[in-house]
C-alpha positions as a printed NumPy array, in Angstrom:
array([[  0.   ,   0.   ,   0.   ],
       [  1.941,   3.204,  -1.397],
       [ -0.991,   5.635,  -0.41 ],
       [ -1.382,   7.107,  -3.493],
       [ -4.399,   9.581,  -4.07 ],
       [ -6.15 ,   7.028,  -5.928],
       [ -6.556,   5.049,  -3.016],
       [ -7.971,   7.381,  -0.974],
       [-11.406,   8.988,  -0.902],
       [-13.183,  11.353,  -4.181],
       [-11.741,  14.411,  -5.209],
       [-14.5  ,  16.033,  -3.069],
       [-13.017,  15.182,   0.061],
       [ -9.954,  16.772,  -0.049],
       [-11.223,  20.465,   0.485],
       [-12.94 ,  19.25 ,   3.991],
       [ -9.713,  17.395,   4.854],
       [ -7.297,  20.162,   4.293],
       [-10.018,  22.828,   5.996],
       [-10.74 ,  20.778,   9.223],
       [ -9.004,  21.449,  12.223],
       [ -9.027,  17.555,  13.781],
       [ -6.268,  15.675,  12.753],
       [ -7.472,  12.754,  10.645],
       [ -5.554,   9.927,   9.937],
       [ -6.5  ,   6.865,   7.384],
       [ -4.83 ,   3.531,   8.632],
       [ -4.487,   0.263,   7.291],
       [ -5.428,  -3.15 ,   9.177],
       [ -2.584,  -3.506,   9.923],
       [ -2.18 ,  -0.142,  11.666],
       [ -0.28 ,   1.874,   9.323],
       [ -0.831,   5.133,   7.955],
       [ -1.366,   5.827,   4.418],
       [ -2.572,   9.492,   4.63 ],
       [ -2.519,  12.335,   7.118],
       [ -4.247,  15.64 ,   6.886],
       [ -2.295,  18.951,   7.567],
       [ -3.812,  19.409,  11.022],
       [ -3.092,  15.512,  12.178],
       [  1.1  ,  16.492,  11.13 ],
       [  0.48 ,  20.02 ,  13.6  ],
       [ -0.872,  17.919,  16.29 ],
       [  1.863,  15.102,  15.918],
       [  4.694,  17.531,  14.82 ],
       [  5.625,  15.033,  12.125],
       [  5.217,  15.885,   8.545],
       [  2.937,  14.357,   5.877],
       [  5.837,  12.071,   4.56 ],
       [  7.093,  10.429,   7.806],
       [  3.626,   9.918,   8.707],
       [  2.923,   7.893,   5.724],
       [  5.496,   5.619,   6.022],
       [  4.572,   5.334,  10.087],
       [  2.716,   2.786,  12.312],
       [  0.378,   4.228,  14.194],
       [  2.472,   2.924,  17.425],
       [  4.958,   6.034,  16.272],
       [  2.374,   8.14 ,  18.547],
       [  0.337,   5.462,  20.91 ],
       [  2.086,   4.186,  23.766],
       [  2.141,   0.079,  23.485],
       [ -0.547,  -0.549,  26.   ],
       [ -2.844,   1.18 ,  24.042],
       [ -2.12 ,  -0.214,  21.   ],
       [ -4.448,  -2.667,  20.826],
       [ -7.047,  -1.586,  22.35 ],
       [ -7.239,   2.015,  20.35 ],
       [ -7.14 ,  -0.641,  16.631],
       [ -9.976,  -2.7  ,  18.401],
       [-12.208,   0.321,  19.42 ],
       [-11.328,   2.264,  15.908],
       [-12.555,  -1.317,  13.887],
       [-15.659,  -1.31 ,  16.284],
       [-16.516,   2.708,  16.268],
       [-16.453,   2.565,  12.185],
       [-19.159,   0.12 ,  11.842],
       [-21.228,   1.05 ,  14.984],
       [-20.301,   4.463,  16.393],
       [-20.366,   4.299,  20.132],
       [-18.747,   6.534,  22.478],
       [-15.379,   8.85 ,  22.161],
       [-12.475,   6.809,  23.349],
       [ -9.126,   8.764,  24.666],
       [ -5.819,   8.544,  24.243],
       [ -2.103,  10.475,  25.071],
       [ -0.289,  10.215,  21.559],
       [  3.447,  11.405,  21.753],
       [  4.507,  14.153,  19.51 ],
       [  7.931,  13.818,  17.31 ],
       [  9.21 ,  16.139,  20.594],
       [  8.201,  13.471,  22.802],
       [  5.78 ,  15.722,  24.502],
       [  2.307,  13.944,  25.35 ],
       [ -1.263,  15.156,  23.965],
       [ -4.781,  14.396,  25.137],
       [ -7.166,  13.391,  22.146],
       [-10.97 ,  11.969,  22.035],
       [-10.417,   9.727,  19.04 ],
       [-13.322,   8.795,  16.843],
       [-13.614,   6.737,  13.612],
       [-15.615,   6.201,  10.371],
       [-15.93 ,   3.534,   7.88 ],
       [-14.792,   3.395,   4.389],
       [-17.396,   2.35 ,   1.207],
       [-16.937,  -1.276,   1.102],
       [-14.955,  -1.259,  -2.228],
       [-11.874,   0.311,   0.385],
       [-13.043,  -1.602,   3.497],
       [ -9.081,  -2.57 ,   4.255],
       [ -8.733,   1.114,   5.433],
       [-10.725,   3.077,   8.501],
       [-10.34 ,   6.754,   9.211],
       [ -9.108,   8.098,  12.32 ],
       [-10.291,  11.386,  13.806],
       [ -8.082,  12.669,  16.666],
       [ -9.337,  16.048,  18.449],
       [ -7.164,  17.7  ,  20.738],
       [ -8.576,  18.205,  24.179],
       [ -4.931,  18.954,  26.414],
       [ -6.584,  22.087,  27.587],
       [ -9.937,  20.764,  28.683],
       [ -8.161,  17.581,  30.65 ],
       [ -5.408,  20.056,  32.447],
       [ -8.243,  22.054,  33.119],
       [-10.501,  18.72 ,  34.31 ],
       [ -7.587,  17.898,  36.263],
       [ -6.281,  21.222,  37.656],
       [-10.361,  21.064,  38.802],
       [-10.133,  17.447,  40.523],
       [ -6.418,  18.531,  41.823],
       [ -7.918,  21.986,  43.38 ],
       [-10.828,  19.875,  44.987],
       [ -8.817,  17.407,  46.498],
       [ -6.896,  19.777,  48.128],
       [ -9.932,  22.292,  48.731],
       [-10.815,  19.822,  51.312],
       [ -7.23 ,  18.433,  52.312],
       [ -6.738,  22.831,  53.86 ],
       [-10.244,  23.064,  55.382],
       [ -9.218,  19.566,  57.769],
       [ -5.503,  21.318,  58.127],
       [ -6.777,  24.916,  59.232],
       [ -9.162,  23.229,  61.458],
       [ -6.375,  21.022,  63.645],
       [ -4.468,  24.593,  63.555],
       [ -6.949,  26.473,  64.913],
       [ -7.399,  23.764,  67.901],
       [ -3.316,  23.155,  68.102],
       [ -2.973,  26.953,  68.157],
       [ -5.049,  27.378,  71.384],
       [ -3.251,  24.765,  72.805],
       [  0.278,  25.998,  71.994],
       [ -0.512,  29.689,  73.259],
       [ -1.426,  27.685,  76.855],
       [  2.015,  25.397,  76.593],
       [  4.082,  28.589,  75.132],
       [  2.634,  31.312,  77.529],
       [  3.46 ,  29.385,  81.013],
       [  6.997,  28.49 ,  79.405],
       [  7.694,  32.074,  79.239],
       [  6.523,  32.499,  82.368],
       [  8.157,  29.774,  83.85 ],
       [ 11.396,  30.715,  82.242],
       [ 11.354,  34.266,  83.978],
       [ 11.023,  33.038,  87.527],
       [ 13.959,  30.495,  86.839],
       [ 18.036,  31.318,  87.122],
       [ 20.279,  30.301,  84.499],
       [ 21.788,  27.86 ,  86.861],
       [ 18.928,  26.026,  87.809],
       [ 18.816,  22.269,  87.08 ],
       [ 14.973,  23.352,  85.41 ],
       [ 15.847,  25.789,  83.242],
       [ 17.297,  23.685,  80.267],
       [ 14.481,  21.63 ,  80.364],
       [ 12.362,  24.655,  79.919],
       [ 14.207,  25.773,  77.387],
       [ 14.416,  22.345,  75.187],
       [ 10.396,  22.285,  75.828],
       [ 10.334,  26.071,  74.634],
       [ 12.742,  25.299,  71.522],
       [ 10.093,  22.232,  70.866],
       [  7.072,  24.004,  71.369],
       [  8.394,  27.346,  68.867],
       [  9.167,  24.21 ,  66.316],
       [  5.067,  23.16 ,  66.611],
       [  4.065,  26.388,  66.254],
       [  6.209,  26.688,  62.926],
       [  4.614,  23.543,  61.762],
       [  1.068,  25.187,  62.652],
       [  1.911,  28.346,  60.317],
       [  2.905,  25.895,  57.585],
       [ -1.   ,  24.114,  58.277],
       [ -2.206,  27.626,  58.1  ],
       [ -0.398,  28.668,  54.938],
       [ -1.51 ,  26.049,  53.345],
       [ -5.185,  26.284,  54.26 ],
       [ -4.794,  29.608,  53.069],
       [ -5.325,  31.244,  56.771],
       [ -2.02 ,  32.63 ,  57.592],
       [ -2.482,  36.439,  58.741],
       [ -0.915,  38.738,  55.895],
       [ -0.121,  42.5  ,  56.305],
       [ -0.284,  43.457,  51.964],
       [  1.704,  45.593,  50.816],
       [  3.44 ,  46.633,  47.295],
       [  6.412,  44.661,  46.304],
       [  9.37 ,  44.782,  43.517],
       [  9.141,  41.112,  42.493],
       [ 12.805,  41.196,  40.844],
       [ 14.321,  42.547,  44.022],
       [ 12.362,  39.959,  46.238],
       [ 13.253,  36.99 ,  43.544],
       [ 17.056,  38.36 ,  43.547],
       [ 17.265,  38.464,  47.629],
       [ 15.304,  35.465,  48.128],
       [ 17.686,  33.337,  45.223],
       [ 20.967,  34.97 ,  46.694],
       [ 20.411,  34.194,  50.771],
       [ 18.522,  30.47 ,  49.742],
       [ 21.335,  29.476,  47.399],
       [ 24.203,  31.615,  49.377],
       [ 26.794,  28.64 ,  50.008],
       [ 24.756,  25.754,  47.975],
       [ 26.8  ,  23.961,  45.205],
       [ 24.542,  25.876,  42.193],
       [ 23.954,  28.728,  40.939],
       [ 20.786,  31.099,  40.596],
       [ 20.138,  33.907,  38.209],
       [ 17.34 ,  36.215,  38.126],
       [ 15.639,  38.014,  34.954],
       [ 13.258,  40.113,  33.88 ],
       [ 12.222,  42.835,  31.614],
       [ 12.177,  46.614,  31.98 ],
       [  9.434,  48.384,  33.784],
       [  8.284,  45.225,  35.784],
       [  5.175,  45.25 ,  37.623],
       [  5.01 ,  45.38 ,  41.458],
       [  3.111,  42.473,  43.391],
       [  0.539,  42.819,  45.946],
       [  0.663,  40.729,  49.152],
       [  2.561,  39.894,  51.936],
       [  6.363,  39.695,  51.496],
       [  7.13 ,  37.19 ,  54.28 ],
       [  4.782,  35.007,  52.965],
       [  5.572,  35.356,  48.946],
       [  9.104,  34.687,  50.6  ],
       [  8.244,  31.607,  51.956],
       [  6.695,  30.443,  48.747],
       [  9.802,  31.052,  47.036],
       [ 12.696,  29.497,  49.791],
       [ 10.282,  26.35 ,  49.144],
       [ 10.575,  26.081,  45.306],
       [ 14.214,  27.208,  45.3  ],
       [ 15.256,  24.782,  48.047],
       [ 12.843,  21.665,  46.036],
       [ 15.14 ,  22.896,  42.546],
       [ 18.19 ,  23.126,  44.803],
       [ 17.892,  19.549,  46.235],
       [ 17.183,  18.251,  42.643],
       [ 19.641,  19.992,  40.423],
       [ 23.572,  18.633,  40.195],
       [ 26.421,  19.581,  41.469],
       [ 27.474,  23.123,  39.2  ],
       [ 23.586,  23.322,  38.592],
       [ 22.063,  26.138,  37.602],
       [ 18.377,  27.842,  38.728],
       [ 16.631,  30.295,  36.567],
       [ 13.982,  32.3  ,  37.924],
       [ 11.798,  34.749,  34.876],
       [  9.596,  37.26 ,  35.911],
       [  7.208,  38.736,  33.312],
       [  4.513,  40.995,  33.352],
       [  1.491,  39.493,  31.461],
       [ -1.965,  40.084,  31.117],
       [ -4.975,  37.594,  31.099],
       [ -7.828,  37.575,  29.148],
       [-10.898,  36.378,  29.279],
       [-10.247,  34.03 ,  26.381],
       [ -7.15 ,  32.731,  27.666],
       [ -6.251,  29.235,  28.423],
       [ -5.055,  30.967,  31.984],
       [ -8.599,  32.664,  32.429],
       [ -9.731,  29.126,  34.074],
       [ -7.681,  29.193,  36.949],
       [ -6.985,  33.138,  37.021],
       [ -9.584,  35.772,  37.002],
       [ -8.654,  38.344,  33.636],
       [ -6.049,  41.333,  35.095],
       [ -2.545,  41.959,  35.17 ],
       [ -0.146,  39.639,  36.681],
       [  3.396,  38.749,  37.12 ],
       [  3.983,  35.521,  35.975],
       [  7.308,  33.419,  37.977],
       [  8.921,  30.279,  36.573],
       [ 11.655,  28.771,  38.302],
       [ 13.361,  26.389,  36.163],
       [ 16.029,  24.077,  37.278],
       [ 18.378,  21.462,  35.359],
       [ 17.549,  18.582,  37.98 ],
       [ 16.71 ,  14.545,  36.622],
       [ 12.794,  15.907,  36.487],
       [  9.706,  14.627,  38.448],
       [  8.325,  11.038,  36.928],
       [  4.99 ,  11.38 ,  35.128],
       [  2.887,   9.223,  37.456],
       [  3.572,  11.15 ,  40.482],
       [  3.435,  15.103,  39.12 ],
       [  0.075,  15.368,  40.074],
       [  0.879,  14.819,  43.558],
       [  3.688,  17.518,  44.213],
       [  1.428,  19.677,  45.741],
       [ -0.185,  16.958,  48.338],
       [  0.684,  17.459,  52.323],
       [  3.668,  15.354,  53.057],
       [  3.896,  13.978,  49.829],
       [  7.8  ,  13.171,  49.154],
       [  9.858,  10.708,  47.169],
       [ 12.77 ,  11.991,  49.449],
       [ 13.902,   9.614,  52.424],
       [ 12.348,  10.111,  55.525],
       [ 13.563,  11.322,  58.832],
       [ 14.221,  14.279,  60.779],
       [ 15.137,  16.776,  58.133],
       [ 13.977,  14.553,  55.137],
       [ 10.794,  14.128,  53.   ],
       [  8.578,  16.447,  55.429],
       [  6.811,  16.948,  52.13 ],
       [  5.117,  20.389,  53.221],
       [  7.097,  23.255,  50.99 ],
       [  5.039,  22.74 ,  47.735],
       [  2.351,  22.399,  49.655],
       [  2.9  ,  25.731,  51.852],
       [  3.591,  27.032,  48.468],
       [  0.549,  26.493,  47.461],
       [ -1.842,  27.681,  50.135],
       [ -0.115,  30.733,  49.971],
       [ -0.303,  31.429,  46.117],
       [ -4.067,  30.466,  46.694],
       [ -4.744,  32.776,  49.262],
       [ -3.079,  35.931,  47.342],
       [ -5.423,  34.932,  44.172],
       [ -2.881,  32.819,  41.952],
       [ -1.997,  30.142,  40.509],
       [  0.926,  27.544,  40.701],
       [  1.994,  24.669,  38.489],
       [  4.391,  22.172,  37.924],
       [  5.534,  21.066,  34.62 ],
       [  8.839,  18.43 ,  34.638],
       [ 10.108,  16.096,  31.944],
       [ 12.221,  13.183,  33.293],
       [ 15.966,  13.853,  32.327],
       [ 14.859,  17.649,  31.685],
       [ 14.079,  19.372,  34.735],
       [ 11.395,  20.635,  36.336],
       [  9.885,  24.293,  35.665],
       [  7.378,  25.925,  38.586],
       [  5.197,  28.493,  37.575],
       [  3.634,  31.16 ,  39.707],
       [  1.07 ,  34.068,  38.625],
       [  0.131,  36.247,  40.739],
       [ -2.234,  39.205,  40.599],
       [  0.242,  41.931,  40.005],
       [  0.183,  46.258,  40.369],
       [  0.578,  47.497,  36.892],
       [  3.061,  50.121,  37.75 ],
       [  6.894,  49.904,  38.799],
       [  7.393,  51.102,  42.125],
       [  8.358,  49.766,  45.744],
       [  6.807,  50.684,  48.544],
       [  8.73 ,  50.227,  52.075],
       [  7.345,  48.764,  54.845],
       [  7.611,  49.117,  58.566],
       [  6.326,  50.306,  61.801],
       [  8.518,  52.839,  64.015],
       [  9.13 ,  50.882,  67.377],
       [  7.634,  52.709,  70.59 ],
       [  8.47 ,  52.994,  73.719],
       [  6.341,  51.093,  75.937],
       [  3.421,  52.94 ,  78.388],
       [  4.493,  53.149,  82.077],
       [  1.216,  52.017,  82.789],
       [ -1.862,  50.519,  81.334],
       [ -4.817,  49.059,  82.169],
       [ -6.096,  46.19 ,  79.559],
       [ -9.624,  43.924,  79.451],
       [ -9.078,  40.653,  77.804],
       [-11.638,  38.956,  76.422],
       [-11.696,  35.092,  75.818],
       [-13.991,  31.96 ,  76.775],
       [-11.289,  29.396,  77.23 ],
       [-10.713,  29.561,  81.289],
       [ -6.762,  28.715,  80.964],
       [ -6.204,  31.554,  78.18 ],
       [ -8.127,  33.969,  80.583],
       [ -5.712,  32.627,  83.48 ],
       [ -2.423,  32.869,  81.367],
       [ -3.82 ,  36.132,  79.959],
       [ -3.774,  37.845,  83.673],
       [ -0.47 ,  36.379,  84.526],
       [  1.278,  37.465,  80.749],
       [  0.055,  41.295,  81.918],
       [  1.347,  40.865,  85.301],
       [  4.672,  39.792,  84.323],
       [  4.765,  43.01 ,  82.137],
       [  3.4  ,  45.437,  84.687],
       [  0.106,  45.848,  83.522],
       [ -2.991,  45.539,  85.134],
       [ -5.654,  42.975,  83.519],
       [ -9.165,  41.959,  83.937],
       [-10.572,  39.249,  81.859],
       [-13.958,  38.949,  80.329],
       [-15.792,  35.26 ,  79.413],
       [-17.691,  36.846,  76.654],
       [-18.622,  40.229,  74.758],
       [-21.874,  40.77 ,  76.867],
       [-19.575,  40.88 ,  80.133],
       [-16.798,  42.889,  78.428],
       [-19.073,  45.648,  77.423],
       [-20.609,  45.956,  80.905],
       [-16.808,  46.093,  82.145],
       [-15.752,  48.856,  80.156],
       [-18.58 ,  51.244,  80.652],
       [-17.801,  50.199,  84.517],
       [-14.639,  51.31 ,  84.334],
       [-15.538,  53.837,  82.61 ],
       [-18.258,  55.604,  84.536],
       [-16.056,  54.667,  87.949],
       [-13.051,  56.979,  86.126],
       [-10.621,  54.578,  85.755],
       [-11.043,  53.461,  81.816],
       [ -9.157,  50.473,  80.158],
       [ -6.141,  51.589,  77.945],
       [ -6.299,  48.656,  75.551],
       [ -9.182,  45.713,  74.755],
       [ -8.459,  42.609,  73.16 ],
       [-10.728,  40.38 ,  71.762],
       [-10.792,  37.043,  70.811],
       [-12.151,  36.681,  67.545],
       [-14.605,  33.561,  68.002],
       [-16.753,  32.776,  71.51 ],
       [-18.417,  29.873,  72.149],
       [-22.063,  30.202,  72.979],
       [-21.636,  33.95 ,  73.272],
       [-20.449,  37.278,  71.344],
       [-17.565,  37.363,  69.604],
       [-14.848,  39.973,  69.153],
       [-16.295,  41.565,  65.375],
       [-19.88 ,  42.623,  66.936],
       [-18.794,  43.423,  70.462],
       [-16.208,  45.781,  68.842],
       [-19.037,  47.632,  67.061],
       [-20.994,  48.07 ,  70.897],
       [-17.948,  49.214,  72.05 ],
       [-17.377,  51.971,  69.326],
       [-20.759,  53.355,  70.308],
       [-20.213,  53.04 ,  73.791],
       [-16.495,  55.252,  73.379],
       [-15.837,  55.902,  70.006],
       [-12.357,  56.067,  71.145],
       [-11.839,  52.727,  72.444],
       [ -8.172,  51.177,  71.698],
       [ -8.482,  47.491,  71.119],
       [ -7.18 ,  44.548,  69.264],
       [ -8.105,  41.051,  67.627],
       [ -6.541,  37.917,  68.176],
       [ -7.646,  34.144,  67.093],
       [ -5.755,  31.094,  66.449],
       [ -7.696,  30.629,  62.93 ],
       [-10.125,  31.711,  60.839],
       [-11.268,  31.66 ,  57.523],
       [-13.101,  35.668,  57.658],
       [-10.512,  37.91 ,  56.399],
       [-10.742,  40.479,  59.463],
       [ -6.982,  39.379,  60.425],
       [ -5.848,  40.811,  56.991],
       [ -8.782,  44.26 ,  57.427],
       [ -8.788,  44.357,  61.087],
       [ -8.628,  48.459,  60.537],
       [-12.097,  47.737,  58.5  ],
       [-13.894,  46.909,  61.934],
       [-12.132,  49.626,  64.261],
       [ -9.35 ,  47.536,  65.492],
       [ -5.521,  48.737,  65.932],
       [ -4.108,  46.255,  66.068],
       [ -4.236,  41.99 ,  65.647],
       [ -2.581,  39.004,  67.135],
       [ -2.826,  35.243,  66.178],
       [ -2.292,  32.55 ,  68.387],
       [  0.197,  31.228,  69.725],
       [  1.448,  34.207,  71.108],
       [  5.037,  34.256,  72.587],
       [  5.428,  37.141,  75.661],
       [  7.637,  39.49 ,  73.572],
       [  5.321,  39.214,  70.723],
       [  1.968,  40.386,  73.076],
       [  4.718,  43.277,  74.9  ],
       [  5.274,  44.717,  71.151],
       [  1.614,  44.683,  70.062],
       [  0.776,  46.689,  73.402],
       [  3.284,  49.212,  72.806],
       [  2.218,  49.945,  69.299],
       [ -1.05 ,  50.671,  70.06 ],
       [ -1.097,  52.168,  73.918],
       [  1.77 ,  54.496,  72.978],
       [  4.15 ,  56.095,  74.25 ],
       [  5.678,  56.636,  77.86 ],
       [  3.52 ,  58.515,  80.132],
       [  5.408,  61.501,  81.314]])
């Protein structure tokens, strides 16, 4: 069979074939092609020639061999449902197609025709989808054990500190409480890395040079390491909105996963480009249409094997060994929460043998400036008197003995009812509170959002604060939004409590 045009279909045909955009393919029983229409030599990246002297098996994997020449013979003579398939192009990159197939007039019944459609885009989209869902729920389990562990952890971390400033550094106690403080700081490390990735970490936004953040982030990660790291991007890049610890952490966690697979002499590039999405876009299913800066990190590592890409992004996933330092599995994951959280999008694209490429958007400031962050450190009040609010009995206890260790007085409220009588107590006996603060959620009683807005009508003034160990309402990111000054999540460590009541008491009273 030399696949010669009088072999093939009428004159006729030939003006459909060249105009169609599927890839169409005739075959042989015995599976090889005779003709292949310009669109079937795009999708392949073979051209018209080398596909006519091809088996079909040049682009289906063996195991699908037969089954794809059993289901075309079937589909031609009875057409029955769409079957799919992941041909290889001539680059050996794979494609998703819904093959179909139609019968020939019976004086050419040795040949069938082959219709592949392309459909990559719909199944990365399908399975960006499933991939989201999975871990949709996956966050919602791990911000719920942080909110719990968090409560905890401010008890355990609170008395440490307190227990550590009654004891001398000689005492046979004191590095035991200072292993179990060391320990417990550790846990509440691992509880930010829950909350990142459920997307509840607190974040204080602000606007951000991306190249400067890539180039110090790439320089202090890879400072020492046995690669190298080189950052690029165009003129009049766009700034980033968000929180720069946290778009930090996202990239210390790709850089160290392309550190730990690249060789020795390695090198990691990280691009930055501005782009913008539209609503036509291939992007515009995962990204709402806007401006963003789009990230790869690209490294020259052995790549990630095909079967297990779409599980980089699972908690604890790792095909590193386990141990102490080894195959935690939670940076991709962190990395992901957090790009979720400031409305991106992150993917992973490897080839075995070729290295693996990550690729961030995120919603970006279409102008090129950088604005500085930072809060001027005050001196702390001489004196202050402070309500806390909270219905957990132990945080109430630790909350009295934190502001007694720092010279404060404290009184303690169960829920909002009782802290609202308290204040206008204090208040009509003279002797107002100088700060409030508010625990976010109460059980069985008012929480900190609604008796904030009593408390603004009761003194309009009022100085007071939010803290929580989790929560999915964004009030820790627009605390200002409900009259706060100020917010604190939980665990708190002493010094971290000491600087939020200087910053929003004041200064020294003279």
């Amino acid at each position: 069979m030399e696949g010669s045009h009088s072999d093939l279909p009428a004159e006729s045909a030939w003006d459909f074939l060249y105009a169609t955009r599927d890839a169409i393919l005739f075959v042989n029983a015995q599976g090889h092609i005779v003709y292949a229409n310009p669109a079937a030599c795009r999708l392949l990246g073979y051209d018209a020639e080398e596909l006519r002297k091809a088996h079909v098996s040049v682009c289906l994997r063996q195991q699908d061999m037969g089954r794809a020449l059993a289901e075309a013979s079937e589909q031609s003579k009875v057409p029955s449902r769409l079957a799919e398939y992941v041909p290889t192009r001539a680059d050996g990159a794979q494609v998703w197609v819904e093959m179909s197939a139609f019968e020939f007039p019976v004086e050419r019944a040795d040949l069938m025709g082959w219709g592949l459609r392309d459909v990559t885009a719909r199944k990365e989209l399908e399975a960006d989808i499933a991939k989201r869902t999975k871990l949709e729920a996956v966050s919602t389990m791990a911000g719920g054990i942080a909110h719990d562990w968090n409560n905890i952890l401010t008890i355990i971390l609170g008395n440490l500190d307190l227990a550590l400033s009654h004891c001398r550094p000689q005492d046979a106690i004191t590095p035991m409480l200072r292993s179990a403080n060391v320990a417990a700081l550790e846990a509440r490390e691992l509880t930010f890395k829950f909350l990142c990735f459920a997307r509840r970490a607190v974040q204080e936004r602000t606007t951000i040079h991306a190249g400067s953040l890539a180039e110090e982030t790439c320089r202090t990660t890879l400072s020492g390491k046995p690669v190298s790291g080189q950052v690029i991007f165009e003129n009049g890049l766009w700034s980033l909105k968000g929180d720069p610890q946290l778009l930090r952490t996202v990239l210390v966690n790709v850089l160290d996963n392309a550190r730990a697979a690249s060789p020795v002499g390695g090198r990691i590039f990280v691009r930055i480009k501005n782009i913008d999405v539209k609503p036509d876009d291939a992007l515009s299913g995962q990204l709402r249409p806007g401006p963003y800066l789009r990230l790869e990190i690209q490294d020259e590592g052995c790549g990630i094997p095909p079967d297990i890409q779409d599980r980089v992004f699972d908690p604890y996933f790792s095909t590193k060994q386990r141990g102490t330092q080894k195959g935690m599995g939670m940076g991709l994951a962190v990395a992901w929460g957090i790009v979720q959280s400031h409305g991106g999008h992150i993917a992973v694209t490897s080839r075995e043998g070729a290295g693996t490429t990550v690729t961030i958007h995120l919603p970006a400031v279409p102008e090129a400036r950088s604005l500085a962050a930072g809060l001027a450190e005050m001196e702390g009040p001489l004196r202050a008197k402070i309500l806390v609010m909270d219905d957990e009995p132990m945080l109430r206890q630790l909350a009295e003995a934190v502001m007694e260790h720092l010279g404060y007085q404290c009184d303690t409220a169960r829920h909002g009812k009782e802290a609202i009588a308290m204040y206008k107590q204090a208040m009509e006996a003279g002797e107002p509170y100088d700060l409030v603060i508010l625990d976010l959620t109460v059980k069985g009683g008012m929480g900190g959002i609604p008796t904030m807005a009593q408390l603004l009508n009761v003194d309009p003034k009022v100085k007071a604060v939010i803290y929580t160990g989790y929560s999915a309402d964004p009030i820790l990111e627009t605390y200002r939004l409900y009259g706060f000054q100020g917010a604190l999540p939980k665990p708190y460590a002493i010094k971290d409590m000491a600087a939020l009541i200087r910053r929003v008491v004041g200064k020294k009273e003279h």
